[in-house]
N, C-alpha and C positions, 0 to 999 in steps of 0.2 A: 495747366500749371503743374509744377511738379512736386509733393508734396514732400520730398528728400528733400529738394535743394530749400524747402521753406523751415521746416523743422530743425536739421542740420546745425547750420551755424547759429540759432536758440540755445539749441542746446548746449553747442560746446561756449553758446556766450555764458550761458548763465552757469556749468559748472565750472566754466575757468573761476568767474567773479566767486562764486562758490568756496571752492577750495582754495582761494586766495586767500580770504578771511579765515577760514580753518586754519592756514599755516601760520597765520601773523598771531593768533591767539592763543597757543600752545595751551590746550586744555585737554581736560584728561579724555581719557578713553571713551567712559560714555558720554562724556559730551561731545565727542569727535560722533559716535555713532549717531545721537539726534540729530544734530549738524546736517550728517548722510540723508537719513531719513528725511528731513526738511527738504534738502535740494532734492533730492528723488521726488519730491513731491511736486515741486517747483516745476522740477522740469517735466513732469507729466503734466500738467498743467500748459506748461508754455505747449506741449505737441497737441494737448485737445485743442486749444484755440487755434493752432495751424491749423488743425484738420477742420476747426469751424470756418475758417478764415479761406480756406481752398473750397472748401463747399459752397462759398457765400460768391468768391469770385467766378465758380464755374457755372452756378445756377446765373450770377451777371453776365456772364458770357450767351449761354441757353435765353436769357431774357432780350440781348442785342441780335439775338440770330435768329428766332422766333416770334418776336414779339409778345412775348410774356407778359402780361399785368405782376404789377409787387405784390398783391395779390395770390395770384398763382403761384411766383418764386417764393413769397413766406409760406406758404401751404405744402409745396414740395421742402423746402429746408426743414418746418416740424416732422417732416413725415422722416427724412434723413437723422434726426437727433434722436426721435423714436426708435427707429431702427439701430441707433447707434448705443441708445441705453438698454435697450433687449427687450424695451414695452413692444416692439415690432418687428417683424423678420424670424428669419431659423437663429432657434442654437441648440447646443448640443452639450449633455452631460454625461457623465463617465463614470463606471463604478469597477474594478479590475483586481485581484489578484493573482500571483503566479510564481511558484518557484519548487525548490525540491526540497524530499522529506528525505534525509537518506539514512537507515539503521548501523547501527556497529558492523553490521557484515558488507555493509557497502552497495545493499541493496533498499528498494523503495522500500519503506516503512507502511506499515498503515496509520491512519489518524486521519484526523478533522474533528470537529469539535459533539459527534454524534456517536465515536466509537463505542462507547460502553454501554452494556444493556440496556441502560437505561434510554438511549437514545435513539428507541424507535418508539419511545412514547414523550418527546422531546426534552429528554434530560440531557441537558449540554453542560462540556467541560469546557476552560479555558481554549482561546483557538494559536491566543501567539506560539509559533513554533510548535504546532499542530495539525496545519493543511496541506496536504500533497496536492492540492486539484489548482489546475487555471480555470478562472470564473470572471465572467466579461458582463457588463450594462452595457447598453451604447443606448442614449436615451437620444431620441428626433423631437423638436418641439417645433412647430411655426403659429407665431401669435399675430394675427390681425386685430386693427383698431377700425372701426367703422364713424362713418359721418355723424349719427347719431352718440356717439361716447360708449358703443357698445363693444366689447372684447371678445374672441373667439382664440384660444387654444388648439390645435392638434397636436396629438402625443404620439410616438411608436417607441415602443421599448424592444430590442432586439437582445438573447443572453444566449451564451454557450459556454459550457461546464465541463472539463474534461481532468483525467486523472494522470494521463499520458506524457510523456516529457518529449516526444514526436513532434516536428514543424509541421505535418502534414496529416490531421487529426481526422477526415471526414468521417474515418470507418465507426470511431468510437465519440463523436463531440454529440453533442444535444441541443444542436440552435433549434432557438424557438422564440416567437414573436410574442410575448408575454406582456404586452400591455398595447392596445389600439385602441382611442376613444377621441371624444372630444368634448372639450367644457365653454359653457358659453359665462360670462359677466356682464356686471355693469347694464344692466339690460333697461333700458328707459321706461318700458310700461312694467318694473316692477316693483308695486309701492309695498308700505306699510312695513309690515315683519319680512318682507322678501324684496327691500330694496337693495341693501348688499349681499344680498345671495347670488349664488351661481348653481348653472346646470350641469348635467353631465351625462355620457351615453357611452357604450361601448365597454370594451374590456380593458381592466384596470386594475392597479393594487389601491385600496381607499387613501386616499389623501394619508389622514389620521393615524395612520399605524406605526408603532413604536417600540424600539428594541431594544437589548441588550445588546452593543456591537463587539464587546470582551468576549461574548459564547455564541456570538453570531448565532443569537436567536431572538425572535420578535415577543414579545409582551403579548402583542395581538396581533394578528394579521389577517385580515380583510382582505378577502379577491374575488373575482371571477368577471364572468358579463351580468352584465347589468344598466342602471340608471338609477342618477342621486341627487340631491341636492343640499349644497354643503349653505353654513352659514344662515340661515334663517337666526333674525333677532325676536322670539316669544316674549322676552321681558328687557329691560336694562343690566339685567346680568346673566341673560340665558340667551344663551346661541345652541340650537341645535341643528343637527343633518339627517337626513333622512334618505336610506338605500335599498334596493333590491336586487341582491345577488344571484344568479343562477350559478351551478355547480353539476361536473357529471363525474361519479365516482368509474376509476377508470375499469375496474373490474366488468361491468354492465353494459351487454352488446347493445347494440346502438339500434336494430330490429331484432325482434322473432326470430328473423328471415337469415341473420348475421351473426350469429353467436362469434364466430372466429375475430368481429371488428371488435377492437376493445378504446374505442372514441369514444366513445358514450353519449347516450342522452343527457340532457336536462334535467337531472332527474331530485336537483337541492335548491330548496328555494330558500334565500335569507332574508329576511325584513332586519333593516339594521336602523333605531333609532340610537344616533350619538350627540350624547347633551354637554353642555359646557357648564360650568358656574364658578368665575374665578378660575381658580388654578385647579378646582374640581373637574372630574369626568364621571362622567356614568353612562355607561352602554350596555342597552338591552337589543338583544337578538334573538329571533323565532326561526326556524327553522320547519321544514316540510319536504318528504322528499316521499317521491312516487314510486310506485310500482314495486312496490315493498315484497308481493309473490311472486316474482321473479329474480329477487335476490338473492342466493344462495351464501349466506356469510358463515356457515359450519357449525360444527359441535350440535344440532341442533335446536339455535338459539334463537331467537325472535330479533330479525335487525331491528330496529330503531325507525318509528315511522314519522317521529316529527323531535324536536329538541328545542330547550333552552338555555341560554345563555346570558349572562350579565357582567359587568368588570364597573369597578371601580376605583377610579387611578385618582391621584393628586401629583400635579406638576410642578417642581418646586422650585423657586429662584436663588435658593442660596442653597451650601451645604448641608442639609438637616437642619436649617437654621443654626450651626454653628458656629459656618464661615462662608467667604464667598466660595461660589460654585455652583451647582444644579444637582439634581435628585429627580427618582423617578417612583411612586409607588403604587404597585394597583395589589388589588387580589379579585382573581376571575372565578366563576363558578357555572358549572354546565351540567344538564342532564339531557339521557339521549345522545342524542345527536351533535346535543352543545357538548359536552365531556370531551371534546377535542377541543381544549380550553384556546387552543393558540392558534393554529393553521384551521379558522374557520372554517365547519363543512365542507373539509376534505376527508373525511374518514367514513364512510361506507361498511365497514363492519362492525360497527359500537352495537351493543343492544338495548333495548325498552330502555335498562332499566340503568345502565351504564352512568354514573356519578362521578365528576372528579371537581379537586379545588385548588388553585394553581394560586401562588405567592410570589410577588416578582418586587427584587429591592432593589437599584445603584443609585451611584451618585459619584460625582467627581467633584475635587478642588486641589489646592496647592498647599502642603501642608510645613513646605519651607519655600521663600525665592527662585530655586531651583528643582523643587524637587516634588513632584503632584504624582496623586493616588486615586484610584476607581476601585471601590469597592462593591461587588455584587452576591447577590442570593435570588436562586429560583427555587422553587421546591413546588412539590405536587405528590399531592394523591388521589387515587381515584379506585374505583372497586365496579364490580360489575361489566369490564368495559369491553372484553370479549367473548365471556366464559361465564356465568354465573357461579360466584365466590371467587373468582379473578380478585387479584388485590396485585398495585402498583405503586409505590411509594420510595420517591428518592429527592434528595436534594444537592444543592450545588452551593460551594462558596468559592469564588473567586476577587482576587486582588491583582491589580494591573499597577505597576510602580515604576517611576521613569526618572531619570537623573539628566538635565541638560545642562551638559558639559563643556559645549560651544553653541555659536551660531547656528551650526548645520550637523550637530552629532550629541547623541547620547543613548545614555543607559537603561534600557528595560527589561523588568523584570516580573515576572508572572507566576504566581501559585494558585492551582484551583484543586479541591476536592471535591469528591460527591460521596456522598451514603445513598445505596439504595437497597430497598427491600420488595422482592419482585417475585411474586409467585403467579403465573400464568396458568399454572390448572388443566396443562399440557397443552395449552393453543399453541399452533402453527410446530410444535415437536419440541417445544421449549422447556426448561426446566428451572426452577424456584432455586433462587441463590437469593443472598445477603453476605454485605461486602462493601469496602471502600474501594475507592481510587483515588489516586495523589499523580501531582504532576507539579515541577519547577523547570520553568525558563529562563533563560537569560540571551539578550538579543541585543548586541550593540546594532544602532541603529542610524541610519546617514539622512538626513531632510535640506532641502533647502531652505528651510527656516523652522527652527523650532518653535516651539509657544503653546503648549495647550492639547487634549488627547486627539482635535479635531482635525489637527495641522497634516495634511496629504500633498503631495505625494512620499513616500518613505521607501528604503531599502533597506533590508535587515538581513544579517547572518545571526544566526542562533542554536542552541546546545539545549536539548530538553531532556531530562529523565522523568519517567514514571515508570510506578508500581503500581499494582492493586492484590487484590487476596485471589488464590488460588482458585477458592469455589466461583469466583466471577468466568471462569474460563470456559464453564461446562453448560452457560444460559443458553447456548445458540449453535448448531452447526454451524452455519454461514455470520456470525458474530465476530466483530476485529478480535474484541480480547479472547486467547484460547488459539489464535490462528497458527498455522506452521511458523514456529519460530519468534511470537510472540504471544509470551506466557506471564508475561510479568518482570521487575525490574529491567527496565530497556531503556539507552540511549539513542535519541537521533539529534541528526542535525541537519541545518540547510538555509538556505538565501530563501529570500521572494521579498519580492516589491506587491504595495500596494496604494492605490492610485483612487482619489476619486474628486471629481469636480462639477 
């Protein structure tokens, strides 16, 4: 049976009938628009039931030609509507941006949301009208359902990141299989506080991890190989999970025997308990990593032989409780090892004694009909963290502002600054500034439908200026700000789309 010639004339019946009553009713505009929306509904509807309705007849068909029991054909048809809501079968997620930065002289710019001193200890600026790089997800899932009501997940996350405006990128991209595991559910002999819990194995980003997506930076981020188990219910309002991380700093040859391999051992281990209560979080993290005299981290400092960590966030359901919208708020603290508040036990040169304490604000809502605002704050400081009397202290305030103007276009615009106060104590050849940065966007922008900051896919053209102070120039040889030709007040501009589902 052919599931054109079945759906087909549904559809043109019921948007004729449709728009027939639109026109006899001469009603305003947004009524004309729900109207739309109704029959669009309608007639997705009338094509599920084709498509329920061609399945029913073809498993009829397979039932007279093999002698099927109803039986068998209702057990293949569930497994077909399974498959068809995404409980069963591949799919497939996307996360993507791409386009160009280009400066007044008509050459690439530098940027991305990490450029300023401050951003190799993750002080991030505003990102709209600030990324030169193509940056790709392709996420693989296939979920089985077993006899028993038991669930199985596989995941592969595949990414390549490139700065290049080249079709033909191999020399310079960075693919890399950044997530391979698998998580089990629903598991029948698991009673008590671990009846809706789930398992999980292999290399991953944690479920739970949460960002700021204006500074394209994470709150907290959670990774490596490992095994965990999410969702344990302790009480009637405590859900927690529980993980262990492995981590190889990439500095650290992999034998004795290899000093030139820089793969590395296993050499970070993370115990992660993460607790729920309400709209509460709290997460505590240990940390231990090995082989602590064969780490050469400089200056003659004592790397960091074990670390802690803790964060504690509150998830919010409205505005700040002012209006509708959502809110995010933690404040993290680390010593050791933990003092890499964010990109957990990734950092292999902190020392003993290394302390920092990280403040993460946003939230979004709609503060006319048309017209909705993101406002955020990160800030950090920490001491100790390469150098004994190291001190790093900067913050961010960023605002995301958007005007929709039609169905499929509107107005965005972006200001973020940072302070930072950064004296390194000569690590890595660096030198002690203080200083601001400023930056203003504006980005008319095209959607297929607007509604909200989460609405993707988008295409944007946009115009940015920033500034910062002179002595910011002089932090870094290899530092964006201070580079050939960018020294301060600078215009760029450029397109990029970005995609994710």
């Amino acid at each position: 049976m052919n599931s054109v010639t079945l759906k087909t004339p549904l559809a043109i019946a019921i948007a004729a009938a449709g728009f027939s009553l639109a026109g006899s009713a001469n009603a305003q505009s947004s009524d004309l628009e729900q109207r739309l929306a109704e029959l669009e509904a309608r007639i997705a509807a009338a094509e599920q039931r084709a498509d329920a309705a061609e399945q029913r007849a073809e498993l009829a068909e397979q039932q007279a030609e093999e002698g099927l029991s109803q039986e068998e054909v209702e057990e293949r048809l569930a497994k077909v509507e399974r498959q068809a809501s995404g409980e069963e079968g591949f799919s497939f997620n996307v996360y993507a941006r791409s386009g160009l930065l280009i400066g007044e002289d008509g050459k690439s710019a530098e940027g991305g949301p990490y450029l300023t001193p401050a951003g190799s200890q993750g002080g991030a600026v505003g990102r709209l009208g600030n990324e030169p790089d193509t940056y790709a997800e392709a996420i693989f899932n296939y979920r089985m359902r077993f006899d028993n009501g038991a669930k199985a997940r596989y995941t592969t996350m595949i990414a390549d990141g490139t700065t290049t405006s080249n079709d033909w990128t191999a020399d310079e991209s960075n693919l890399n299989v950044r997530q391979v595991y698998a998580e089990f559910s629903d598991l029948p002999s698991f009673t008590g506080a671990f009846e809706n819990a789930s398992i999980w194995a292999g290399k991953r980003f944690d479920r739970d991890n949460f960002d700021i997506h204006w500074l394209d930076s994470d709150i907290v981020f959670l990774s490596g190989t490992g095994a965990g188990i999410y969702d344990m219910q302790l009480a009637d309002s405590w859900k927690s999970n529980l993980s262990l991380y492995g981590r190889s700093f990439s500095d650290f040859p992999v034998t004795r025997e290899s000093p030139g391999d820089d793969s590395g051992d296993t050499d970070n281990l993370i115990l992660t308990s993460n607790n729920y209560f309400g709209n509460w979080q709290w997460m505590l993290n240990g940390m231990s990593a090995a082989d602590l005299d064969e780490r050469d981290i400089g200056e003659g400092q004592k790397a960091a032989e074990n670390g802690f960590h803790t964060m504690v966030a509150y998830h919010g359901d409205s505005f700040f409780g002012i209006n509708e919208g959502n809110f995010k708020a933690a404040v993290l603290y680390g010593q050791g090892l933990g003092a890499e508040t964010k990109s957990l036990g990734s950092d292999g040169k902190l020392t003993d004694d290394a302390a920092s304490t990280r403040l993460a604000l946003y939230g979004t809502t709609y503060v006319a009909p048309k017209w909705r605002v993101a406002p955020a704050l990160l800030a950090e400081t920490s001491d100790d963290r390469y150098v004994d009397g190291d001190q790093y202290d900067w913050a961010t305030l960023n605002v995301r502002l958007a005007n929709e103007l039609t169905q499929n276009f509107e107005m965005q615009y972006e200001a973020s600054y940072q302070w930072m106060d950064l004296d390194p104590q000569g690590f890595d050849g660096r030198t002690a500034v203080e200083g601001d940065y400023t930056r203003f966007t504006i980005a008319p922008t095209f959607k297929p439908q607007v509604g909200g900051f989460w609405q993707r896919p988008e295409i944007r053209a946009f115009a940015s200026w920033s500034d910062w102070d002179d002595e910011l120039n002089a932090y870094a040889d290899d530092d964006s700000l201070g580079s050939d030709g960018f020294t301060g007040s600078q215009w760029t501009f450029g397109v990029q789309t970005e995609v994710w589902f």
